[in-house]
C-alpha beads as a LAMMPS data file, in Angstrom:
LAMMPS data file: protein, C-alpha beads

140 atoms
139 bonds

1 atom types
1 bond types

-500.0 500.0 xlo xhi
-500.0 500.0 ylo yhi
-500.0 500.0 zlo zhi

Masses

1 110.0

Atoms # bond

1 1 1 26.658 -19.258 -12.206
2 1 1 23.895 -17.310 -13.217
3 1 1 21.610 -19.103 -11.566
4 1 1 22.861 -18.788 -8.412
5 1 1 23.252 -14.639 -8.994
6 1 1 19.343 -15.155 -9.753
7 1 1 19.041 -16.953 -6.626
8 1 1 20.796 -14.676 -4.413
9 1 1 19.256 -11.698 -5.727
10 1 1 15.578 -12.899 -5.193
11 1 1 16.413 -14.199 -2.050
12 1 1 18.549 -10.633 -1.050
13 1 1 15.075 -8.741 -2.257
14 1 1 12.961 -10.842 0.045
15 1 1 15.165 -10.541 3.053
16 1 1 14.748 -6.417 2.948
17 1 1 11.281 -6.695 2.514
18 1 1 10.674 -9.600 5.274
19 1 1 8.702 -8.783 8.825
20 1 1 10.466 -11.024 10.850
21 1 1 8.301 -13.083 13.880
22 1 1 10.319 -11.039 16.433
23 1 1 9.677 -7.861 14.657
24 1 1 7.371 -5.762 17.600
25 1 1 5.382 -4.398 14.706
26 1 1 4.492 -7.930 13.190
27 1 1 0.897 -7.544 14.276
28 1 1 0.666 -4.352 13.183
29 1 1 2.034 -4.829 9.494
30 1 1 -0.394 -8.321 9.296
31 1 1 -3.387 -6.136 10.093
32 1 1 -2.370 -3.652 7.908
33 1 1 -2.044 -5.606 5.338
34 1 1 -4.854 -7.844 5.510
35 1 1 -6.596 -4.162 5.459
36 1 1 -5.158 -3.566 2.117
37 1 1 -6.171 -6.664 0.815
38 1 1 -9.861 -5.862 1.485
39 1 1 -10.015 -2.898 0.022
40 1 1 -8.738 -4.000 -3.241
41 1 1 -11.770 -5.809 -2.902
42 1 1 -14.296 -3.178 -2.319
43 1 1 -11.844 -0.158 -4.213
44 1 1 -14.410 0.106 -7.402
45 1 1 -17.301 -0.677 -6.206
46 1 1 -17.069 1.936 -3.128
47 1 1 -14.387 3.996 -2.800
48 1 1 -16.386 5.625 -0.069
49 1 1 -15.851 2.686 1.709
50 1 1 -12.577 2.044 0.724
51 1 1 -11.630 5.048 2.065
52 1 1 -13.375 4.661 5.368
53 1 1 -11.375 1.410 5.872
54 1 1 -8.053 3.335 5.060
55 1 1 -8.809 5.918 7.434
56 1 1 -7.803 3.747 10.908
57 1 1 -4.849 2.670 9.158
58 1 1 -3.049 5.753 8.104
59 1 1 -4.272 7.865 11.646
60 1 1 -3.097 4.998 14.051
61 1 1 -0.001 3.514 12.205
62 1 1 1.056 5.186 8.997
63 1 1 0.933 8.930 9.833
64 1 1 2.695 7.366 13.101
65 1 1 5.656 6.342 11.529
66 1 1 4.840 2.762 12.947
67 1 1 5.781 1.088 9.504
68 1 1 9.364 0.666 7.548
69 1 1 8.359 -1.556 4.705
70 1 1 5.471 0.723 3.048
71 1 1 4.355 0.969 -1.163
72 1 1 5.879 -2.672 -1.504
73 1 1 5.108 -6.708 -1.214
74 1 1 6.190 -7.473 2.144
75 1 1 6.623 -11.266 3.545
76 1 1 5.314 -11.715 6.634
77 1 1 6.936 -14.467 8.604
78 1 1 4.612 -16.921 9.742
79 1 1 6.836 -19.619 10.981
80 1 1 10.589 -19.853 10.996
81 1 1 11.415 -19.551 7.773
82 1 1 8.261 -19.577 6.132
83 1 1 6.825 -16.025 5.048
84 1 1 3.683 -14.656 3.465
85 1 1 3.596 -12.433 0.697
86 1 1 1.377 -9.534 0.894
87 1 1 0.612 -6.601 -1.388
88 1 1 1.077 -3.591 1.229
89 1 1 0.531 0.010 -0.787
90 1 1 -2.178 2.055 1.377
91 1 1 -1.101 5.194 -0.539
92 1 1 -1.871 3.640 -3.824
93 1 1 -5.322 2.466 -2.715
94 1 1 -6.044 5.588 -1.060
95 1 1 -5.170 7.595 -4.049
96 1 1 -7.014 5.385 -6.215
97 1 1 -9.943 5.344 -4.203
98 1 1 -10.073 9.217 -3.992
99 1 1 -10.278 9.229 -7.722
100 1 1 -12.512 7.089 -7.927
101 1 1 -14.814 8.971 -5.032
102 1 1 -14.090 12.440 -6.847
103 1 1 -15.902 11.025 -9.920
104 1 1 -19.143 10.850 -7.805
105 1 1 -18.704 14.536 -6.501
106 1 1 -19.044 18.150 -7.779
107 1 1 -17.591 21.340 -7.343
108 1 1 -15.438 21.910 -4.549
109 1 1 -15.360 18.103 -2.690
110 1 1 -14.176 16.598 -6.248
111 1 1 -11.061 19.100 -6.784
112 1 1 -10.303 18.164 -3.173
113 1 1 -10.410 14.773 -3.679
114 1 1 -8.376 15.215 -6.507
115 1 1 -5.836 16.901 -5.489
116 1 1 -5.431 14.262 -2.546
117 1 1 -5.524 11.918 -4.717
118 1 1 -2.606 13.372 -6.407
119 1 1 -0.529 13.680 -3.230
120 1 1 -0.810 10.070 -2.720
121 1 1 0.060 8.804 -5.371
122 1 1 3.370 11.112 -5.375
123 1 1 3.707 9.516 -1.988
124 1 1 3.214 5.976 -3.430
125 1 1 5.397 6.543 -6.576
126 1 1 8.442 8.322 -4.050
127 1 1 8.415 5.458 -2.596
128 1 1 9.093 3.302 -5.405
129 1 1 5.638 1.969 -6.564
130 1 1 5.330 1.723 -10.260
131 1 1 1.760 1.052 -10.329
132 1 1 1.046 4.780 -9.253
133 1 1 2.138 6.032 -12.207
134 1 1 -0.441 5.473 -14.705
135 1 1 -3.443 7.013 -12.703
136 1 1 -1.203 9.690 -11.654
137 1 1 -0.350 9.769 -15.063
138 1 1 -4.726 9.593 -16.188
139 1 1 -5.314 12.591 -13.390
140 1 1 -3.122 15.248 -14.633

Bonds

1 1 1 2
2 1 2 3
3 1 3 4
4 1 4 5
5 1 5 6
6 1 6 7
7 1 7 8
8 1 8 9
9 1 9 10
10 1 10 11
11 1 11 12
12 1 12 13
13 1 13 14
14 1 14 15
15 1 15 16
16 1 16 17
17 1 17 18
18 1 18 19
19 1 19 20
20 1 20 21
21 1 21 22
22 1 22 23
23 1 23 24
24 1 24 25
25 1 25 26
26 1 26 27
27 1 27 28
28 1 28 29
29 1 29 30
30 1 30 31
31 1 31 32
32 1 32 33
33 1 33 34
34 1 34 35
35 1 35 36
36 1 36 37
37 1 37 38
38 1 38 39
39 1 39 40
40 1 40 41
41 1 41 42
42 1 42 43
43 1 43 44
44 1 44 45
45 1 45 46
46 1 46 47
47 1 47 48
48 1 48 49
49 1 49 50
50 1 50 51
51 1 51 52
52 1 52 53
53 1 53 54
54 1 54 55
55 1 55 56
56 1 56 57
57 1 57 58
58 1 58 59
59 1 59 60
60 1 60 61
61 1 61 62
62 1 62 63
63 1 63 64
64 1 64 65
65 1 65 66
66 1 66 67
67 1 67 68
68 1 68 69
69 1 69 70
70 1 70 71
71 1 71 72
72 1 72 73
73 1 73 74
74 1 74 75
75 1 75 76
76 1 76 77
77 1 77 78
78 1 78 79
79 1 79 80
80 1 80 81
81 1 81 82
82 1 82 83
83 1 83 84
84 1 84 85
85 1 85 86
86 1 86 87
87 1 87 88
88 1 88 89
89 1 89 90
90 1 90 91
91 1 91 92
92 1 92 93
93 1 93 94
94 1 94 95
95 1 95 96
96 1 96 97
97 1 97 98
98 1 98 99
99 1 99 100
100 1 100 101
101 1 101 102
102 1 102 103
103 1 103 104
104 1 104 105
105 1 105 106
106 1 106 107
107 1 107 108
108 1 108 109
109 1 109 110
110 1 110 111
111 1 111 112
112 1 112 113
113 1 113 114
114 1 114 115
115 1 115 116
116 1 116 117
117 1 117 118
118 1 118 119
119 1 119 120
120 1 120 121
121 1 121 122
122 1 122 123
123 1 123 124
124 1 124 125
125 1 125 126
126 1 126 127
127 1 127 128
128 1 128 129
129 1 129 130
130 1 130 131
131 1 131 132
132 1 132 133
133 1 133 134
134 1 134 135
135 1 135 136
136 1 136 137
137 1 137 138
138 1 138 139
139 1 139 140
C-alpha cells in the first residue's frame, strides 16, 4: 500500500510540473530551459556572461508572464508519454550570477548588484526554491 501512495505521489508531482506537447508555450519553456542549463555552465566562471544570456530570457518571456512552471524541474514532453526533466530556475541563476559579478565591482555597481541579487533570490525562494536560501542566506 505504501508503495503505491509513493507511486501516486511522484507521479501526481510530475503531472503539475509537466509541459505537455500541445502546450503553445512548449518551445518556449525548451529554449528556456536549455538556456538555464548553459549558464550553469558558464555561472562561475563569468557571471558577466551568465547574465548576458539571462537577459533575452527574462525581457521576452519571463517579465512577460509567458511561463507557469518557473523556480522548479519541469518535464518537458518529448513524445507521448515520455518527458524530459529539466532544471528551470532563471531567478536563482540570475541572483547567483549577480553575486558573483558584484564581487568583481566597487562602489556603487557592486551594492546594485547586490541588492538585485537579493531580489531574486526572494523571487526564487517565493516561489518555492530551496536552493536560494543559502546564498540569500551568505548575502545578508
Amino acid at each position: 500500500m505504501l508503495n503505491v501512495l509513493l507511486i501516486l505521489l511522484l507521479y501526481g508531482g510530475q503531472a503539475d510540473d509537466t509541459v505537455p506537447r500541445a502546450d503553445p508555450n512548449r518551445t518556449f519553456y525548451k529554449d528556456a530551459a536549455e538556456t538555464c542549463r548553459d549558464v550553469e555552465r558558464i555561472l562561475v566562471a563569468t557571471p558577466d556572461a551568465a547574465l548576458e544570456k539571462l537577459a533575452p530570457l527574462f525581457a521576452e518571456s519571463i517579465d512577460k508572464g509567458r511561463f507557469k512552471l518557473i523556480e522548479r524541474r519541469i518535464f518537458i514532453e518529448e513524445k507521448s508519454q515520455e518527458s524530459k526533466p529539466y532544471d528551470f530556475y532563471p531567478y536563482h541563476l540570475r541572483g547567483r550570477a549577480r553575486l558573483l559579478a558584484a564581487r568583481k565591482r566597487k562602489d556603487e555597481e557592486a551594492r546594485r548588484l547586490l541588492i538585485d541579487a537579493v531580489t531574486d533570490l526572494q523571487s526564487s525562494t517565493a516561489r518555492g526554491a530551496v536552493q536560494s536560501k543559502e546564498p540569500l542566506a551568505e548575502d545578508r
